[in-house]
C-alpha positions in Angstrom: 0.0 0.0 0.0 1.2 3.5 -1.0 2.4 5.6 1.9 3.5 9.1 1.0 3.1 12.9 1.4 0.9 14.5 -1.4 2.8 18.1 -1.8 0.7 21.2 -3.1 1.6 23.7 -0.4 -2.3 23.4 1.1 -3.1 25.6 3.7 -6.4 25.6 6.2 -5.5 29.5 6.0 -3.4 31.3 3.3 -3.8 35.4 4.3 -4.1 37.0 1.1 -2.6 40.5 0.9 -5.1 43.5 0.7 -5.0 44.4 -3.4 -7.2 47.4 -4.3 -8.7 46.7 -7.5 -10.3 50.7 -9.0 -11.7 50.5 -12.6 -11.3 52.5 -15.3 -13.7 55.5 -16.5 -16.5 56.1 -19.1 -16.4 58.5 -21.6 -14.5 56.4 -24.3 -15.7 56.6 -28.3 -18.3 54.3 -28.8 -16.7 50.8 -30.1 -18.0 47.9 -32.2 -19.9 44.7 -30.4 -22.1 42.9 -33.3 -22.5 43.4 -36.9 -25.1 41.1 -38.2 -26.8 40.0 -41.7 -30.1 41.8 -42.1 -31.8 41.3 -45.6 -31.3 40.7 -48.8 -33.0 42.3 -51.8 -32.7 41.0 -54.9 -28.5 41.7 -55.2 -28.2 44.0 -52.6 -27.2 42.7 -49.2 -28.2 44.8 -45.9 -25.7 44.4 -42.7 -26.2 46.2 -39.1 -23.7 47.5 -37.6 -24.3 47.9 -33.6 -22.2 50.6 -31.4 -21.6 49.7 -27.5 -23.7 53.4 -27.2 -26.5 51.3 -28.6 -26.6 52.8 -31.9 -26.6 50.8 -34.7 -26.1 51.4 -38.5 -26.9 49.8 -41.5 -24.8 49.7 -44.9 -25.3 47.7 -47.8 -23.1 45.8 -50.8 -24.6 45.1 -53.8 -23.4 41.4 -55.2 -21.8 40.0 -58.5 -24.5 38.7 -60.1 -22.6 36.2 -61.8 -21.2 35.3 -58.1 -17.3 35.2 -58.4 -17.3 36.2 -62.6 -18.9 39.5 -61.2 -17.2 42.6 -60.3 -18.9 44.0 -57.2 -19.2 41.9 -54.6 -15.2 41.6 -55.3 -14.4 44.9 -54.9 -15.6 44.9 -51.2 -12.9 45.2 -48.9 -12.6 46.0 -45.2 -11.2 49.3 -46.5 -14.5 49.9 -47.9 -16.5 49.0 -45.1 -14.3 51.1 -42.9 -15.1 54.2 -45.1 -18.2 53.8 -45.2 -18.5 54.2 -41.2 -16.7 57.1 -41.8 -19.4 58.4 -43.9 -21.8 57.4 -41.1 -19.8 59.4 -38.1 -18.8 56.6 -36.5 -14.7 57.1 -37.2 -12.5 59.3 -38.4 -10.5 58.9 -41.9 -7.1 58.5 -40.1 -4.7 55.7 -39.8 -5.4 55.6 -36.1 -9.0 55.5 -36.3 -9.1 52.5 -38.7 -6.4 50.4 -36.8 -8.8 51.4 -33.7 -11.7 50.1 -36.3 -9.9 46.5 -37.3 -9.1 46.1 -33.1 -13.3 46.6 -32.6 -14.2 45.1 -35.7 -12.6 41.5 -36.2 -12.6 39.2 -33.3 -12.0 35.5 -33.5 -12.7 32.7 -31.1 -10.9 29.2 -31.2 -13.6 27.0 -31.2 -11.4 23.9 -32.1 -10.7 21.2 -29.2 -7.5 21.9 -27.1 -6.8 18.3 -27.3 -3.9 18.5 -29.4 -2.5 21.7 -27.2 -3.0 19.1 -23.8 -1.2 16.4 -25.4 1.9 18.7 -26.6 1.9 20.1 -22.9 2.0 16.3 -21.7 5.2 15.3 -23.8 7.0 18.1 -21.2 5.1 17.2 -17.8 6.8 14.7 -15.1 5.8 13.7 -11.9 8.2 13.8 -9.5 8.8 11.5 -6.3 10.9 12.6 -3.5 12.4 10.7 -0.7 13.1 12.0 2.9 15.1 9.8 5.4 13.0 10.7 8.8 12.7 9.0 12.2 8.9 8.6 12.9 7.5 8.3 16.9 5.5 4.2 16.5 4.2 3.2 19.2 6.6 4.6 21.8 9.6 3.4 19.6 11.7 6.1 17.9 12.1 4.0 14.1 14.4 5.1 11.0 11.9 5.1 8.1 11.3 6.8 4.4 8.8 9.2 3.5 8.1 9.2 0.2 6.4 12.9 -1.2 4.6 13.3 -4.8 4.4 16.5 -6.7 4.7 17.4 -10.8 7.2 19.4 -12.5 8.1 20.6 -16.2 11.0 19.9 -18.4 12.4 23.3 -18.7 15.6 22.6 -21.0 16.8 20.1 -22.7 20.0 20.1 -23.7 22.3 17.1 -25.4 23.4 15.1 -22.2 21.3 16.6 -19.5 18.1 18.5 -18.9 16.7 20.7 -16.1 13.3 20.4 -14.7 11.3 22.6 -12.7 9.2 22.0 -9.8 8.8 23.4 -6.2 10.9 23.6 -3.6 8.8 22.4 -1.3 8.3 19.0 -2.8 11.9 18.4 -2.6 12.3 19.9 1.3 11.2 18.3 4.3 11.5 19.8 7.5 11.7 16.2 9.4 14.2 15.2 7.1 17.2 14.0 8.3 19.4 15.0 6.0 22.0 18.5 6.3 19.9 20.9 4.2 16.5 19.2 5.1 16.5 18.4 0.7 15.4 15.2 -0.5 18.1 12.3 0.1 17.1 11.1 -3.6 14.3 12.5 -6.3 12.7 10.3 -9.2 10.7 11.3 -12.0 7.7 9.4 -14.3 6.9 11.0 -17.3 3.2 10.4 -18.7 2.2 6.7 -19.4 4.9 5.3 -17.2 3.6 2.8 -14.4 4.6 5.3 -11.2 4.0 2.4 -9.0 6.8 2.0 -6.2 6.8 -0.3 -3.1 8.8 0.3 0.2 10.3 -1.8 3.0 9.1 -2.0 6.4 10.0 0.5 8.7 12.9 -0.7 11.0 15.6 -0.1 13.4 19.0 0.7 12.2 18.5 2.1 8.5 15.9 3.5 6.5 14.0 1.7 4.5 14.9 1.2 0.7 12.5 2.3 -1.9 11.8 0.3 -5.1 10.0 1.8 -8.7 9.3 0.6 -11.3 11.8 0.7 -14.4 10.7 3.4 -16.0 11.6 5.7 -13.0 14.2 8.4 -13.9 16.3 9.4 -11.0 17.2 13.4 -10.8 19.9 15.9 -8.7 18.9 18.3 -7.4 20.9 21.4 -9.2 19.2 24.2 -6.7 16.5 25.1 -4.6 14.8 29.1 -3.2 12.4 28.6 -0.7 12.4 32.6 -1.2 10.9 31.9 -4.9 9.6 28.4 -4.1 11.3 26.7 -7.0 13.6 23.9 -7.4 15.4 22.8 -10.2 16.7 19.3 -11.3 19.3 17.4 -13.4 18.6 14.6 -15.4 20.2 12.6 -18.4 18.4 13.7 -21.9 18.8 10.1 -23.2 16.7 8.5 -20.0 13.8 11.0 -20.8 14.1 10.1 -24.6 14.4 6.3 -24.0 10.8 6.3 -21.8 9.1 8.9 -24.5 11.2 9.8 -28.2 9.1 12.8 -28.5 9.7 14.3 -25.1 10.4 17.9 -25.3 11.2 21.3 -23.1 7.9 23.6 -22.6 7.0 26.2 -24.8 7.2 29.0 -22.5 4.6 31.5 -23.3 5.1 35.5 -24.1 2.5 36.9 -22.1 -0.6 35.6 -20.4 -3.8 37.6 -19.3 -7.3 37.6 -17.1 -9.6 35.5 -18.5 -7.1 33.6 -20.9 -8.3 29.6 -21.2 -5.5 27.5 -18.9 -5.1 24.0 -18.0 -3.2 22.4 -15.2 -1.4 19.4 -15.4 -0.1 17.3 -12.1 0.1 14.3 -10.1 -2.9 14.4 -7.6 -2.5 12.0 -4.5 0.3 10.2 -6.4 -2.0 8.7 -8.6 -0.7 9.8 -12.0 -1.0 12.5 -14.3 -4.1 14.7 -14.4 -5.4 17.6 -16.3 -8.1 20.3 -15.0 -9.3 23.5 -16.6 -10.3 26.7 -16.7 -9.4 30.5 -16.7 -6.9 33.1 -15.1 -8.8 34.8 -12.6 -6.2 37.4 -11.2 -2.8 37.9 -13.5 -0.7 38.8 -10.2 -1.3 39.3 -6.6 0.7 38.6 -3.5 0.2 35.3 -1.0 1.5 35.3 2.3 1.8 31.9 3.7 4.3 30.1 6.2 7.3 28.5 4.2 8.3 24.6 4.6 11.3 26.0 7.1 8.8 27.9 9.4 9.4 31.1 8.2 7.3 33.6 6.5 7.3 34.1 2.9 5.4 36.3 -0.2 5.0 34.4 -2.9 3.7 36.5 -6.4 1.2 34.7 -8.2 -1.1 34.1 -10.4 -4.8 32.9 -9.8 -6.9 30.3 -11.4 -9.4 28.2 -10.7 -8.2 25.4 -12.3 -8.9 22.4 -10.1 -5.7 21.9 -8.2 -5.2 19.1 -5.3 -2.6 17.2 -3.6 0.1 16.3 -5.8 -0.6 19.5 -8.2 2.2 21.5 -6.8 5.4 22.2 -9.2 3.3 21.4 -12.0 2.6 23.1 -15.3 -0.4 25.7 -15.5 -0.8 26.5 -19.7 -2.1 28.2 -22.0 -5.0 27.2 -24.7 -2.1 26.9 -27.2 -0.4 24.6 -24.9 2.4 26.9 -23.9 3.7 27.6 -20.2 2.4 30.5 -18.2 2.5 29.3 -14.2 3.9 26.8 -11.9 1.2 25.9 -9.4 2.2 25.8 -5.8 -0.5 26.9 -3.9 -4.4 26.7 -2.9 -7.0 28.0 -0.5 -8.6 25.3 1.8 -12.2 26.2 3.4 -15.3 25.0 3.7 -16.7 28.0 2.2 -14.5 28.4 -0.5 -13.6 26.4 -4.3 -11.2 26.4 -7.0 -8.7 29.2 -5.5 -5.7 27.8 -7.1 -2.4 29.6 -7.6 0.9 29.3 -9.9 4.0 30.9 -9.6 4.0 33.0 -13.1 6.3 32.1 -15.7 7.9 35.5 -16.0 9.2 35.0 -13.1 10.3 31.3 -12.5 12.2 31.7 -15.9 14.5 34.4 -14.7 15.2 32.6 -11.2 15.5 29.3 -12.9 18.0 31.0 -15.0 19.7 32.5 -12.3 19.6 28.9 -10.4 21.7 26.8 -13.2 23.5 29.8 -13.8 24.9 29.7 -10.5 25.4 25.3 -10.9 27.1 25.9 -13.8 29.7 29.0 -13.4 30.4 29.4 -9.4 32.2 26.2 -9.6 30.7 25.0 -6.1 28.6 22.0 -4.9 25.2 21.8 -5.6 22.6 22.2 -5.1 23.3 26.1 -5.1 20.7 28.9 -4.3 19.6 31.7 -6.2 21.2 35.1 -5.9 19.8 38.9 -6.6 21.1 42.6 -6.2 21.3 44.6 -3.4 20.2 48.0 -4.4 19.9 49.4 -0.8 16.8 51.5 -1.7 13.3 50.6 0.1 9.8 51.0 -1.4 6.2 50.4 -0.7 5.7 46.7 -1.2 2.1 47.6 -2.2 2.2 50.6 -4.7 -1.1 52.6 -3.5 -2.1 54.0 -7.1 -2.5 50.6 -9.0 -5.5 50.5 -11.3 -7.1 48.9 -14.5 -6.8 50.0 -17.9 -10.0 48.4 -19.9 -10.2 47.8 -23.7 -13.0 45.9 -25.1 -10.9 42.3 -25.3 -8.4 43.1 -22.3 -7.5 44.5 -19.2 -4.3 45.6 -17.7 -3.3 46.7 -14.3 -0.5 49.7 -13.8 1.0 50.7 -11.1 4.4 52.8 -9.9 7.5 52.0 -7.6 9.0 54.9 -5.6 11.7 55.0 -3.9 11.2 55.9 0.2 14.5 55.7 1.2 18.2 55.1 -0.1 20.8 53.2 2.6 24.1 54.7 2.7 27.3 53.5 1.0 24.7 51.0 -1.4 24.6 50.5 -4.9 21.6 53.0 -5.4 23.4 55.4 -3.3 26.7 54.7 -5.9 23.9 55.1 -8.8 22.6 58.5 -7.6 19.5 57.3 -6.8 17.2 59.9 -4.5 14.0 59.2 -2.3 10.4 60.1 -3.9 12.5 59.1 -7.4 9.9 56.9 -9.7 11.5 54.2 -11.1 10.6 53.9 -15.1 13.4 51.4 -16.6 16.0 49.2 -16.3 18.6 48.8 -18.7 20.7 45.7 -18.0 23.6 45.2 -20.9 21.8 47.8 -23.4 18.8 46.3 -23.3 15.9 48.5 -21.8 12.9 47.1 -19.7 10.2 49.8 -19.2 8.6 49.5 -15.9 4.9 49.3 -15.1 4.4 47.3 -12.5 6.5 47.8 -9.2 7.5 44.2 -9.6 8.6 44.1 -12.9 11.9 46.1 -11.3 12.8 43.1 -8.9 11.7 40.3 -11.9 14.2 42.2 -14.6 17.1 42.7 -11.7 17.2 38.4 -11.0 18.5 38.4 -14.6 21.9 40.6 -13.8 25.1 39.0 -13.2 27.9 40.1 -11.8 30.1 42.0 -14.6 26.8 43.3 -16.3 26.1 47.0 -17.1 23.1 48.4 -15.6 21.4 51.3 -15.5 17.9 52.3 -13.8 16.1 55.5 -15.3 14.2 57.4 -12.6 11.3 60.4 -13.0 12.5 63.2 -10.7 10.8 66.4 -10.9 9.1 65.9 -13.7 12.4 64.6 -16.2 13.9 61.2 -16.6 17.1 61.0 -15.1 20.0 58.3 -16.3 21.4 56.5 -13.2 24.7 54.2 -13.4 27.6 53.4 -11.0 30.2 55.8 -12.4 32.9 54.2 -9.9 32.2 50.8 -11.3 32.0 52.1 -15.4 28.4 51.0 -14.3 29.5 47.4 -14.4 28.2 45.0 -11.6 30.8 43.5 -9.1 30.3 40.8 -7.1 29.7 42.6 -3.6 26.4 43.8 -5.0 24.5 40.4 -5.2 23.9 38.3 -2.0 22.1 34.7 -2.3 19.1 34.5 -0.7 17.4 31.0 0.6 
C-alpha cells in the first residue's frame, strides 16, 4: 500500500494581501460589439452595424451577379467597409481611427478542441517522487523510516546530455528530514504513461528503509532550490527521458498571459498519475503570504486560477489554450466556504530565477545544489504601490502601477547610482537592453536576470524629467559585492 506525502503547499488558512482593484472611467468613443446580416433584396445585401452606445447602422453591398465572374461583390474590402463608417460618423479617416476600427471590428474565437495543445503540454510534464530519510514516533519506539512525497514538475531545458526540470521547492524539502539541508536524500521522476508504481520496506531499526519503482523511474539531482521563490530545479540525463518517450520535449514557455485567458493544469494528484483540470486566469498577479516549509514567513507572487488543483498538483505546469507555459502551481486555499482558488507561480518570473539557479550550478564552480542570488540595491519601497489600477479595452485588461523610492541606505549601490528618495522608477537597462517598468514588480523580476560584470542602469522620473542613473565608480558594471544569495 502506497504511503507518501501528497505536496501542493495546502493551507487551512493562506492570508491573502489587501489588493485594491479601481476601474477604469466612461467617456471612451463608442466601439463595435455585433454586426449582423439583415436582408437581402434582390442583389443587394443589408448588414447592421451595432455601437456599444447602442446605436446601430446599416450599410449595404450590392453582389456580382454572376457570383465570383462579377465585379462588385469583389471589390468589397474592409477598406471599404471602414469608409463607409466614416461616412456614417462613427470614425474618423485616419490611420489611427481604422487600426482602432480592425481592433473593434474583427474578433475571432478558437472554437477547435484543445486536445492536441494538452497532449503537446503532456510530452513536457513529469511527476516527480521525493524521498526523505525521517525518524517517525510508533508506538513509543523512535524507528528510522522513508517518507516518500509526490508532486509534478516541467522539463524546462533540454540540452544534449542533461536537462533541467522545474518544480517546487517544497516538494523536494522536508523539515523532518534528516538530511543537512533538510533536501530530498534522492528525487525520481515518471513521465506520462509510465507505471509510477513503487513499493517500500518495512519501517525498521537501524537504517531507513529502501525504496523500489518501477523501471521506467528516472532518478534526478537536485541542481538548486529558493524557498524565497519556491522553485527547485533538477538534473537529469536527456537520453533517460528520450528512452521512456522519443518525442519528449522542453515547454514552450509563453510570451504573455492575461485575465480571463483559457489554462489547464497538469499534475500528479494523491500520487496517482497524471491529471489535467481546466479553466481560466482569474487574477494575473497578486501577492500570498503563507508560512514556508522552514517555518518562516514568505510572499510568494502569483497568479490565480481556478483550475482544479489538489494534492500532488504543486510544481506542476499551469498552460495556455495553445499549450504553452504561463505558471507553476504551488499553492491553494482550503475552506469549507471556499472552491477552485488555485495559484501558480507566473512564468515571467520562475524563468529568470530558474536562470539565475543553473546559472549559479554551472559558473560558481561549487557543490550543488546552489541557491539563487539577486542585487542589493539598498533602496526601500512600498511593497504595495497605492495607485494601481485597471486599464479596460474591449478584449483586455491591464493593471498599472508605480514603484518609488522611500528611502536610499548609505554606501549601497543605489546610493553609488545617484538614486534619491520620492524618485519613480521607469526602466532598467541591463547590458543595453531597456525594460520599461509598469508594474513595481517588474523592477525586482528584470534585476534576477543581472550578473555580476553586467552593465546596468535604472532610469528614474525626478521632478518631472527622466534621469540616467549608473555606477560611475564601477564604469556601471556589476561586481560581485552587489548580489547576495538568498534561501
Amino acid at each position: 500500500m502506497k504511503k507518501f506525502k501528497k505536496f501542493c503547499l495546502v493551507f487551512v488558512l493562506i492570508i491573502i494581501l489587501p489588493v485594491a482593484f479601481l476601474f477604469g472611467g466612461c467617456g471612451s468613443a463608442p466601439y463595435v460589439t455585433g454586426f449582423s446580416f439583415s436582408r437581402r433584396v434582390g442583389n443587394v445585401d443589408e448588414y447592421v452595424v451595432s455601437y456599444s452606445d447602442g446605436t446601430t447602422s446599416t450599410f449595404q453591398v450590392e453582389n456580382g451577379v454572376n457570383g465570383t465572374n462579377g465585379t462588385n461583390g469583389e471589390n468589397i474590402t474592409l477598406r471599404s467597409i471602414f469608409l463607409d463608417l466614416v461616412e456614417l460618423g462613427k470614425y474618423q479617416d485616419t490611420e489611427a481611427d481604422y487600426l482602432t476600427f480592425i481592433s473593434d471590428y474583427l474578433s475571432f474565437s478558437k472554437t477547435e478542441s484543445i486536445q492536441q495543445s494538452v497532449v503537446s503540454a503532456l510530452n513536457s510534464a513529469v511527476n516527480i517522487y521525493s524521498e526523505f530519510p525521517v525518524i517517525e514516533n510508533q508506538n513509543g519506539y523512535y524507528v528510522n523510516d522513508t517518507l516518500v512525497s509526490c508532486g509534478a514538475g516541467v522539463i524546462y531545458k533540454m540540452e544534449s546530455e542533461y536537462s533541467y526540470v522545474l518544480t517546487n521547492n517544497h516538494v523536494v524539502y522536508e523539515q523532518k528530514s534528516q538530511t543537512s539541508n533538510k533536501l530530498a536524500s534522492k528525487v525520481t521522476l515518471f513521465q506520462y504513461g509510465a507505471n509510477p508504481n513503487f513499493s517500500k520496506e518495512d519501517a525498521n531499526f537501524g537504517r531507513y528503509p529502501t525504496v523500489t519503482y518501477s523501471p521506467s523511474a528516472v532518478t534526478c539531482e537536485i541542481v538548486g532550490t529558493s524557498i524565497t521563490y519556491d522553485l527547485a530545479v533538477l538534473k537529469v540525463k536527456t537520453a533517460l527521458l528520450l528512452a521512456n518517450n522519443s518525442t519528449a520535449k522542453a515547454v514552450t514557455i509563453a510570451d504573455d498571459y492575461s485575465v480571463a485567458e483559457r489554462v489547464f493544469a497538469i499534475g500528479n494528484p494523491e500520487g496517482d498519475n497524471t491529471s489535467v483540470t481546466e479553466g481560466i486566469v482569474s487574477v494575473e498577479s497578486e501577492y500570498i503570504k503563507m508560512d514556508a516549509v522552514d517555518g518562516s514567513e514568505v510572499v510568494y507572487r502569483v497568479l490565480r486560477t481556478d483550475s482544479a488543483v489538489n494534492g500532488g498538483n504543486s510544481g506542476g505546469g499551469l498552460f495556455n489554450s495553445d499549450g504553452e507555459l504561463i505558471g507553476i502551481v504551488n499553492a491553494k486555499l482550503i475552506d469549507e466556504e471556499i472552491d477552485n482558488m488555485a495559484y501558480a507561480l507566473p512564468v515571467d518570473n520562475i524563468v529568470k530565477v530558474a536562470d539565475n539557479i543553473i546559472f549559479n550550478y554551472q559558473n560558481r564552480k561549487i557543490n550543488s545544489p546552489v541557491k539563487a542570488t539577486v542585487l542589493k540595491f539598498g533602496f526601500s519601497s512600498k511593497y504595495y504601490p497605492d495607485n494601481s489600477k485597471a486599464i479596460f479595452t474591449p478584449s483586455s485588461v491591464q493593471i498599472v502601477d508605480e514603484l518609488i523610492i522611500e528611502s536610499v541606505n548609505e554606501n549601497s549601490l543605489a546610493s553609488n547610482m545617484g538614486l534619491q528618495a520620492q524618485d519613480k522608477i521607469t526602466a532598467i537597462e541591463i547590458n543595453g537592453v531597456k525594460h520599461t517598468i509598469t508594474r513595481a514588480f517588474q523592477f525586482s523580476d528584470w534585476a534576477i536576470t543581472a550578473r555580476p560584470g553586467d552593465n546596468i542602469k535604472i532610469y528614474v522620473s525626478r521632478a518631472g524629467q527622466e534621469i540616467e542613473c549608473t555606477d560611475a565608480a564601477n564604469n556601471g558594471q556589476l561586481i560581485t559585492a552587489n548580489f547576495e544569495t538568498v534561501k
